[in-house]
C-alpha positions in Angstrom: 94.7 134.0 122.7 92.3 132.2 120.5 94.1 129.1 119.3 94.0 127.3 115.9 96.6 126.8 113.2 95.7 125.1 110.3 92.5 126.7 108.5 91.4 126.8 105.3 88.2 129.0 104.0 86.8 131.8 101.6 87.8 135.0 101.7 85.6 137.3 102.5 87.4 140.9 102.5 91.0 141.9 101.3 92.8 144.7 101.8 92.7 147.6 99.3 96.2 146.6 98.1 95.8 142.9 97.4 95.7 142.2 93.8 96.3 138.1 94.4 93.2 137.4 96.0 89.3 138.6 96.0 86.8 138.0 97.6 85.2 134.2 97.4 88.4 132.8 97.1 88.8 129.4 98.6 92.1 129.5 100.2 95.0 127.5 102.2 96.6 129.4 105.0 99.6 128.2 106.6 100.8 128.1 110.3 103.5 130.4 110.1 104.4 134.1 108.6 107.2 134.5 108.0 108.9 138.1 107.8 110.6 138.2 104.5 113.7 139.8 104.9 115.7 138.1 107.9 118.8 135.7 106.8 117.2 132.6 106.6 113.7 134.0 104.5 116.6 135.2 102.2 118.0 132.0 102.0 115.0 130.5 101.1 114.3 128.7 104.3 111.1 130.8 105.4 110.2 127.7 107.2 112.8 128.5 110.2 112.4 132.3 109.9 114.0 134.2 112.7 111.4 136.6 113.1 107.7 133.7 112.3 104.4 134.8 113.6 102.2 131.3 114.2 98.5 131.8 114.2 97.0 130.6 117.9 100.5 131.1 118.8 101.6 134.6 118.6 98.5 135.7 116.4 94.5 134.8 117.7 93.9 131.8 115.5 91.4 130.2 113.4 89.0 128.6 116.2 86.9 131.6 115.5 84.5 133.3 112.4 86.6 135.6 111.0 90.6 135.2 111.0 92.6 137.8 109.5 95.9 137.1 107.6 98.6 138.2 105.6 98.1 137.5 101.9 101.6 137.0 101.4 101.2 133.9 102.9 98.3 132.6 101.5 97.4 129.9 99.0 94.6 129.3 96.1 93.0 126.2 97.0 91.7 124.5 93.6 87.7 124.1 93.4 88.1 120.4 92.9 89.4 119.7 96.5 86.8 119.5 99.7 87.6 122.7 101.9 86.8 121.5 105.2 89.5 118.2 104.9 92.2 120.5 103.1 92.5 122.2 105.8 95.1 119.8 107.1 97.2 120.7 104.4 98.3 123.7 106.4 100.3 121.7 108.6 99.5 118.1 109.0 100.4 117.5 105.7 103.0 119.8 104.6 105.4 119.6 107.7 105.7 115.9 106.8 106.1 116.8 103.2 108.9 119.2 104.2 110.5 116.5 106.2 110.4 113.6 103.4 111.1 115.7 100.7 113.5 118.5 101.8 114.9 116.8 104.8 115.1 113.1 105.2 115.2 113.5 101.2 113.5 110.2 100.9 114.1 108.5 97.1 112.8 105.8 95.7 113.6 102.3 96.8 114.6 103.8 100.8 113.7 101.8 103.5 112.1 104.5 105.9 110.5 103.4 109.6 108.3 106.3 111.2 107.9 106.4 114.9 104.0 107.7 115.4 100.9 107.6 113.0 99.1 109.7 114.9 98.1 112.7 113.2 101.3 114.1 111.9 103.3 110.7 111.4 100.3 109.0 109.3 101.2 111.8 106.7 104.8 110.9 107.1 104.0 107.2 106.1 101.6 108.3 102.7 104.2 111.1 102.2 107.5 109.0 102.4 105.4 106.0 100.6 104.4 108.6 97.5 108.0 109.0 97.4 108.8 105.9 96.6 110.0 104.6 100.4 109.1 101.0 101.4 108.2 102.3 104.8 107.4 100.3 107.9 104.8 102.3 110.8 105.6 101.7 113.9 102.8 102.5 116.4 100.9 101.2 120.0 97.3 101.6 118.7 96.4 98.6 116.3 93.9 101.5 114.1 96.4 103.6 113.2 98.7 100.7 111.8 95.6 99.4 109.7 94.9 103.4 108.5 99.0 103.0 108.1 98.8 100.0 105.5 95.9 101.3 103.6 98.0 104.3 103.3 101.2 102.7 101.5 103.0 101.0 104.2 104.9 97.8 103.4 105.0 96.9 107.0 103.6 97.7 110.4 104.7 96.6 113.9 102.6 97.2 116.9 105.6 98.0 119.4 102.8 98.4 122.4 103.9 94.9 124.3 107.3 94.9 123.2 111.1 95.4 124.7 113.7 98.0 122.6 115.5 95.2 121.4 112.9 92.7 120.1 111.2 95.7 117.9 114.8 96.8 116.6 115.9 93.2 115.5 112.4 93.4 113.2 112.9 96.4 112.0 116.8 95.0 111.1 115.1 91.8 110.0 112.8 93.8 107.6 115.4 96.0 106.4 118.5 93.7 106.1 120.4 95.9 108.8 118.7 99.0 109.5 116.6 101.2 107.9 118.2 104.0 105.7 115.9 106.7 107.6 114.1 106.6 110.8 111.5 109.7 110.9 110.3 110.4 114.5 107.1 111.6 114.8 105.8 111.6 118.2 108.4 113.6 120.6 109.1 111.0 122.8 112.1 110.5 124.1 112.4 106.9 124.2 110.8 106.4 120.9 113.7 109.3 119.5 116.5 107.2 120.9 115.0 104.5 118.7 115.0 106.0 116.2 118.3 106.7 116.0 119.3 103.1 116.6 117.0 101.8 113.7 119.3 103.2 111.3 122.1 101.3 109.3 125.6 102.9 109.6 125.4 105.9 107.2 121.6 106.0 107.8 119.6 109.4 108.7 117.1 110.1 111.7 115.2 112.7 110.8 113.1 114.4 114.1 109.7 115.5 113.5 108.0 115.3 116.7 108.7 118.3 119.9 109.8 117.8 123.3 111.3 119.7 125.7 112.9 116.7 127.4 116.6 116.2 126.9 117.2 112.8 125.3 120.2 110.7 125.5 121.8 109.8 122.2 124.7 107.3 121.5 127.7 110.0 120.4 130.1 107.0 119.9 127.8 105.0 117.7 126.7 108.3 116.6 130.5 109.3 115.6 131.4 105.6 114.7 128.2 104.6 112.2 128.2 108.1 110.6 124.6 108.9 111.8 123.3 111.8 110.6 120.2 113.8 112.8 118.6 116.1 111.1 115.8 118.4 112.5 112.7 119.2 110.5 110.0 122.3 111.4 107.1 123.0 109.1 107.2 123.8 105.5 108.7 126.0 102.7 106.2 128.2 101.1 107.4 127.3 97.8 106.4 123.6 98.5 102.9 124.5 99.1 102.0 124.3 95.3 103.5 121.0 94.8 101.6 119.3 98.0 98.1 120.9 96.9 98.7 119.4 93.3 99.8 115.8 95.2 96.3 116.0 96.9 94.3 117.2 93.9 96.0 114.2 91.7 95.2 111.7 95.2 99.2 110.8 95.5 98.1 112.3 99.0 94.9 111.1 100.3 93.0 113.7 103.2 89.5 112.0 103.8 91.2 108.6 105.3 93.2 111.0 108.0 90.4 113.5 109.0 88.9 111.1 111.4 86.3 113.1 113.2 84.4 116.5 112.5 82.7 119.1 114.8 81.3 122.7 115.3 83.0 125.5 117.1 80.3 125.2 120.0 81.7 121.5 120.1 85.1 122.3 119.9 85.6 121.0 123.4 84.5 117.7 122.8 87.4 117.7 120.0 89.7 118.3 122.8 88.8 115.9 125.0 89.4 113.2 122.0 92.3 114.3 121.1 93.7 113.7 125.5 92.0 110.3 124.6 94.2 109.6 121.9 91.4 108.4 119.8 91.2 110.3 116.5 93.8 111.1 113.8 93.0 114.2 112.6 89.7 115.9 114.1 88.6 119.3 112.6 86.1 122.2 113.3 83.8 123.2 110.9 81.0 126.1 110.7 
């Protein structure tokens, strides 16, 4: 299986049926296919469809030349924005976007603490700070809290030498009680259980990162507080539109994220950062 999800490029041959695209078009393609006609595409929740195809997944993905796609599922990428760092838009930046926006439903004046700002929750602190969240990153490497700030945070707490309870009496200090959403974007279990406690009664943890741990949550102050958890997995494709016109406006920023570049014939030097931990967002270029 050739892996690689979240491409972006120029088409170079359609089908004799496509009327949308030609070829030279600059284009956006998303992680996941979805099918169309199953209960939830219906619904309009493509995003969760019961029958998704993921490129490097179930399809050979985009670590290669040529990848072919459907064109249902494609986006127009304006001229103005850089191809190579839009790529990131596929997923990286649109899964958060889903999760502010459609789940977490961020508005203005919220007080939003994100778990992570590695590469998926440092789009979760621009995203949920474009919406108008005062949002405080919570991380263990002291780069991605300064990347954090630059990218709209109010606050940032570097939870690497501290106990549960010392970082969630700051992040009630900061807030006044709680935060009104805790977004967790790493998929760790301790840092999910956090989460949920970071809230104010009535408050929302909305779970962005994977495991496949089980993790232990409160149900009593769960039941008693009125918590709600909410799951959040990729992106509408209706909302595509909206985030490419966020970047191409720079109420999104890319450039500050993509952290490191390489060829294909590199490409396993991008893995071996990424074990590291070092970079944000690397991407492979031709």
């Amino acid at each position: 299986m050739i892996l690689g999800h979240e491409p972006s490029g120029i088409v170079a041959e359609v089908g004799e049926d496509i009327k949308n695209f030609q070829v030279g078009d600059r284009v956006l393609i998303p992680p996941v296919f979805s099918c169309g006609y199953c209960d939830n595409c219906r619904l309009g929740k493509e995003n969760i469809c019961l029958n998704m195809m993921m490129l490097g997944n179930h399809l050979d993905g985009a670590y290669a030349e040529y990848t072919k796609v459907p064109a249902k599922d494609c986006q127009h990428l304006p001229e103005d924005l850089p191809i190579e760092e839009s790529s990131i838009i596929a997923d990286a930046i649109s899964t958060p976007f889903h999760a502010v926006k459609n789940r977490a439903r961020v508005r203005p004046g919220d007080s939003v603490v994100v778990f992570g700002c590695g590469g998926v929750g440092i789009n979760v602190v621009q995203t949920a700070a474009a919406a108008g969240g005062s949002v405080i990153a919570v991380d263990i490497v002291e780069k991605k809290l300064e990347v954090a700030k630059q990218l709209g945070a109010q606050h940032t707490i570097n939870a690497k030498d501290m106990e549960d309870k010392a970082l969630l009496k700051q992040i009630r200090i900061i807030t006044g009680g709680g935060a009104d959403i805790a977004i967790e974007a790493i998929g760790n279990p301790k840092t999910i259980v956090l989460a949920t406690n970071a809230v104010k009664p009535g408050g929302c943890h909305c779970q962005v990162g994977y495991t496949h741990h089980d993790v232990p949550i409160n149900a009593a102050r769960l039941m008693f507080r009125e918590i709600e958890i909410k799951g959040s997995l990729g992106c509408r494709p209706v909302d595509y539109p909206k985030i490419i016109e966020m970047v191409r406006i720079g109420k999104i920023q890319l450039k500050p994220v993509v952290t490191h570049k390489f060829k294909l014939k590199e490409i396993n030097d991008a893995f071996e950062l990424l074990r590291k931990g070092e970079s944000l967002r690397s991407i492979i270029t031709f």
